[in-house]
N, C-alpha and C positions, 0 to 999 in steps of 0.2 A: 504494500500500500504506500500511496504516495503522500499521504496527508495526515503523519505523525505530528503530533505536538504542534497542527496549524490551527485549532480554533480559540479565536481569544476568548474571552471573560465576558463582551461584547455581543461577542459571536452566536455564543453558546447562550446564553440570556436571551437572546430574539429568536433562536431556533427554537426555545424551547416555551418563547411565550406564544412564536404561531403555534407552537403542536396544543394548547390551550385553547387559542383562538379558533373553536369548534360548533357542531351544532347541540356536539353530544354535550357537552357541559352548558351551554342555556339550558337545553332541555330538561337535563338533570335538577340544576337552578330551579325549575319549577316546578319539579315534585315537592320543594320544599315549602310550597306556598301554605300549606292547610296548616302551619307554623305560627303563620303571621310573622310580617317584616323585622320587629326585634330577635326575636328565637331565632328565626331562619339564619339571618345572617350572623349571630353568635355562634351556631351550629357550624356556618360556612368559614368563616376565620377559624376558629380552635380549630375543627376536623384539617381544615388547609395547610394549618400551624403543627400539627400532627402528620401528616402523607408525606408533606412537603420535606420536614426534619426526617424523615425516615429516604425520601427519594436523596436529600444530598449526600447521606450517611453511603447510600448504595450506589453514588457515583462516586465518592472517593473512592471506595477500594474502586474501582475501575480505573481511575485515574492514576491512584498511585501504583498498583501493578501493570499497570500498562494493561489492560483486561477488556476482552467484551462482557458485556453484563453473564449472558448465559455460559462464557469461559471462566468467570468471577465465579461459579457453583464448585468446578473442580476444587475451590482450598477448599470446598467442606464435605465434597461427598466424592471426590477423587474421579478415577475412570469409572467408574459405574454412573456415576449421574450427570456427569457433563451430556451424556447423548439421551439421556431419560429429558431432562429439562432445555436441549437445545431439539429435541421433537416436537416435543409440548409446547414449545415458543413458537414455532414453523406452524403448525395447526394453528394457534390460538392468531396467530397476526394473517395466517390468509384468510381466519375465518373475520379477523376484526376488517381488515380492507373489503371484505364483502361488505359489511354491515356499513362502513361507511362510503360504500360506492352508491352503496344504495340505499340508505339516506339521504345523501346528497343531492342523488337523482328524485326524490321525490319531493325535497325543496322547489328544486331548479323547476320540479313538474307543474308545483304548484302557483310561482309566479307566471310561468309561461302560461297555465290557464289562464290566471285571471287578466292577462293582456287580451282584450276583443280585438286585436290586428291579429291574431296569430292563431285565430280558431282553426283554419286549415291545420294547422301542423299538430296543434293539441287534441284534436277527432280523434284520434287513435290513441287509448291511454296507453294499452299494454305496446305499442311500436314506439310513442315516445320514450315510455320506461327505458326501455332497449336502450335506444338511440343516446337518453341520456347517461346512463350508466356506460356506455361506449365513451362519450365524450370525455369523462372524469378520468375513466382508463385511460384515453390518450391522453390529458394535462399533467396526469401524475407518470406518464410514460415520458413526458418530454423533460420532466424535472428531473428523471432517472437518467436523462440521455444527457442532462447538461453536466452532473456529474458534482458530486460532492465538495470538491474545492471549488469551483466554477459559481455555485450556490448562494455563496454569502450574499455578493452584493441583489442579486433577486429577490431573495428570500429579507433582504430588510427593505426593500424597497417593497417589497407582497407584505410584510408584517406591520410597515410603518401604515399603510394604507389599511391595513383592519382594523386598527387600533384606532386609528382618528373616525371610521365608520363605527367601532365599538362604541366610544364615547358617544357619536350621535345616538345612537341604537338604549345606550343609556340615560338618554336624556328623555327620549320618547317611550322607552319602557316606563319612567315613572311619573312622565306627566301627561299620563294619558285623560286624562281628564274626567276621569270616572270614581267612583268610592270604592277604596281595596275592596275585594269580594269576600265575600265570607264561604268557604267550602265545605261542604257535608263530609266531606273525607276527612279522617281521620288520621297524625302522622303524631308518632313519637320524638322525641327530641333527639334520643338513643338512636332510631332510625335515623332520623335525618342528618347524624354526627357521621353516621358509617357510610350516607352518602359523599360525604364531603372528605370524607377519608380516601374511599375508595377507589376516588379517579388518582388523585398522586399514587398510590400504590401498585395503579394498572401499567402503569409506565415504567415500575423498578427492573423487569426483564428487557426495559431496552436504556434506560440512563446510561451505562456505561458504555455503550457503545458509540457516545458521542464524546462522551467526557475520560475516555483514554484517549482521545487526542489533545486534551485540553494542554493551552501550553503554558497555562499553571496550572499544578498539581493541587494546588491547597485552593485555591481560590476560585477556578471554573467550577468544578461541582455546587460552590455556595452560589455562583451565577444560575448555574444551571438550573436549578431548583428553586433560586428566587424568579427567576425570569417565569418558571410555569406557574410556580404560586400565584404569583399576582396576577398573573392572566386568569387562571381560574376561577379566585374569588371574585373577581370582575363579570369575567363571563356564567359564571352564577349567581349573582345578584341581577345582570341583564335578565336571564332568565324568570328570577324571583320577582322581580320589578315587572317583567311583562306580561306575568300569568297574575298579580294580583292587581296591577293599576292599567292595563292594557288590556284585558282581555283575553291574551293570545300571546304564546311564546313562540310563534314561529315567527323567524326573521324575514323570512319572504313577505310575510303579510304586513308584518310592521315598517317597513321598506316601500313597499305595493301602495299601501295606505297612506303613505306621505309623499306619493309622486314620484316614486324612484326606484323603478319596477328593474331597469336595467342594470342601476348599483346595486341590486339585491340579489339579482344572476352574478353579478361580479364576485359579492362577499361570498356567498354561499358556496362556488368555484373553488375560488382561491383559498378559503378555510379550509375546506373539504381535502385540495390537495396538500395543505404546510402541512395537515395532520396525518394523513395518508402514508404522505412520502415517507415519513420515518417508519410506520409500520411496515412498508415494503422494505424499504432501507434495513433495517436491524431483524428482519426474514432471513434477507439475504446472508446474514452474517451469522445466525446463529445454524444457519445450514452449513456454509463453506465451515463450521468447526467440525463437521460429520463428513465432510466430502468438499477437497479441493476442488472451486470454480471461480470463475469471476463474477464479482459481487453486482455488476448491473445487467448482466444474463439472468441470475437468479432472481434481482428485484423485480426486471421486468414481468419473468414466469409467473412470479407469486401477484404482481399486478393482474396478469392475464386472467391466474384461475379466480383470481375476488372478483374478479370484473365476471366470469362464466356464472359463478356460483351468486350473485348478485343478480341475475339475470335469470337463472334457472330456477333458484329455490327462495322463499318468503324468508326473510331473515327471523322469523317469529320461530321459526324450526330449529335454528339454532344459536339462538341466541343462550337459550336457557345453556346448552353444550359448551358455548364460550364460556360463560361463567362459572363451569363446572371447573374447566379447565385452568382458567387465569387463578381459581382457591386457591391451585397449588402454590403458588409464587410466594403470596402472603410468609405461608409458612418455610420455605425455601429460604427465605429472605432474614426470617426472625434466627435459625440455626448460624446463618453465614457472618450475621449482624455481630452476633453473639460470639461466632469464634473469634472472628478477626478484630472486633474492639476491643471485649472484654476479655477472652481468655487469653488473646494476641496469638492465636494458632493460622497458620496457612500451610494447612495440609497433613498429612499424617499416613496413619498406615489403612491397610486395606478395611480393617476390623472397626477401625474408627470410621472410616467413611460409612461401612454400611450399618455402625452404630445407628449414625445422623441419618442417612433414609429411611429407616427403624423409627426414629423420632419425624420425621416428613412425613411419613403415612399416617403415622397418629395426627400428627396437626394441622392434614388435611381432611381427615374424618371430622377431627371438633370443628375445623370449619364449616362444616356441611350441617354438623349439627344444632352448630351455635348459631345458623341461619333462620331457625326455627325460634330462636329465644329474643327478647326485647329486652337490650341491657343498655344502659342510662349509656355506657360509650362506646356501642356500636359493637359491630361484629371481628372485627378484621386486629383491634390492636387488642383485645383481651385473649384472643387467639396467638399472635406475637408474645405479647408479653408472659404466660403461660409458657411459649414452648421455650422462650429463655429464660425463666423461672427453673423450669425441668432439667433445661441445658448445661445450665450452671450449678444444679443438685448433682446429675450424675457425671460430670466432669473430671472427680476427681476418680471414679470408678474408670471413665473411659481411660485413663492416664496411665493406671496400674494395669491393664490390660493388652494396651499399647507396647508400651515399655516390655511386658512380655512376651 
């Protein structure tokens, strides 16, 4: 690779506030309406304040071993689980570029209906689906073709432009001119913490793979993780703002509805592919750890099948499947957290590795379980905190074993 130690502190901070700059976190933003606007966004800072602190922790070590995030698994579960959890990444990021291909595509469907010039083209729902889900493929294909170093200046010149639409987007989210709504749904505070958690967490299988380039070691990762924070809680509050004083969290509509139906194909586009592109991107990479190839042959393949399986199947089929999938990480991430901060281990013997997948199968069961239960701080860090609770009771067992 040609682009060791090239992304600044800069860099890395606007990469990773477009990978924020999303539809999936407004949207999210506005589950948390049945809140009310003080809870909600208490929930969205602390949970943010929490993902966030645990996202920079898992690009350091990337950063300072020079590591891609899913190679960063090898200090704790050796050669057995480097290819168990760079599988598991490869499925979960073609299955998430489905989902957001085709989301996307059902924005872009949505303002393009409500334009009356373009009733010809909109007549056909299921051929424009296609067509648009086509489109995305190819914008996120040409970002793949411009090439990682090539990137920077685009992608701030695409982020600095969402950002100043964000701001209007937030402006119009909360003076819509109506009285917050009051919703019959019902959300816990507990739930709405684990949402806010959830999304910096969903990202810990690919940080590193940006922030081992970082050409500081100490200080890109706190970029890194600050640059998606604040984008987050932004673009969750747009959310929360637009489902409780606008009516409607779709950006198309709130775009549409202020005259500005073609900058809201633009935002919807261009978010769709900053966010995209690294899940194709960090596909690529946690593949070529299982099988030598070139990393934009493989981004583009894994663009291709999201873009087929976007097209062929209802993302409702598998979405639940992605989320089964992404559990594992949580806990993968709580073992690695654990070794390399606190017990200061990078690596060991065979018996200690499949100690720790021994402990990851357990604390991906309590995640499945702990999905079912409603706890004042959500699901995902009492599950962490637990498995490094555990980690560090039998630590000093796994050491005397080792040693043997």
């Amino acid at each position: 690779m040609t682009h060791k130690a090239s992304l600044s502190n800069f860099n890395l901070s606007i990469l990773w506030f477009g990978a924020a700059v999303s539809l999936a976190e407004i949207l999210t933003g506005a589950l948390l309406a049945p809140l009310g606007l003080g809870k909600a966004l208490l929930a969205i800072i602390i949970g943010h304040l929490i993902g966030g602190g645990i996202l920079w922790l898992a690009g350091a070590i990337g950063a300072h071993e020079n590591l891609a995030a899913i190679e960063s698994s090898k200090l704790s579960f050796g050669k057995y689980g480097l290819p168990l959890f760079a599988i598991l990444n490869v499925v979960q990021l073609i299955g998430w570029t489905a989902v957001m291909i085709s989301s996307g595509a059902n924005a872009l469907g949505g303002v393009l209906t409500a334009m009356p010039t373009l009733t010809f083209i909109t007549s056909n729902g299921s051929t424009l689906q296609i067509l648009l889900c086509l489109f995305i493929a190819i914008l996120i294909a040409i970002w793949i073709g411009i090439g990682f170093d090539r990137l920077k200046k685009l992608n701030l010149i695409a982020v600095t432009g969402l950002f100043l639409v964000s701001i209007y987007l937030g402006f119009k989210a909360f003076s819509g001119g109506v009285t917050p709504m009051l919703s019959e749904e019902t959300l816990s505070f507990g739930l709405a913490l684990e949402l806010s958690i959830i999304m910096p967490l969903s990202w810990l299988p690919l940080i590193s793979d940006y922030t081992q380039y970082a050409s500081s070691k100490k200080s890109g990762p706190i970029a890194s993780a600050f640059g998606y924070t604040v984008g987050s809680i932004f673009m969750y509050a747009i959310g929360l703002g637009a489902a409780l004083y606008a009516g409607t969290s779709d950006i198309g509509e709130l775009l549409t509805a202020a005259g500005l139906p073609v900058l809201a194909l633009l935002v919807i586009s261009l978010s769709t592919v900053t966010t995209t592109f690294l899940d194709v991107y960090s596909g690529a990479i946690s593949f070529i750890t299982l099988k030598k190839a070139n990393e934009k042959t493989v981004a583009l393949i894994i663009c291709g099948i999201g873009a087929l399986l976007a097209i062929m199947i209802p993302t409702t089929y598998y979405e639940s499947f992605l989320y089964l999938i992404g559990s594992a990480f949580a806990p993968m991430f709580a073992i690695l957290l654990t070794d390399y901060f606190l017990l200061k281990r990078r690596g060991g013997s065979n018996l200690y590795s499949i100690q720790n997948l021994i402990l990851w199968a357990l604390g991906a069961g309590l995640y499945q379980y702990f999905l079912k239960l409603d706890t004042p701080i959500g699901n995902s860090l009492p599950i962490m905190l637990i498995l490094m609770a555990i980690k560090l009771i039998i630590s000093p067992i796994q050491n005397k074993k080792s040693i043997k």
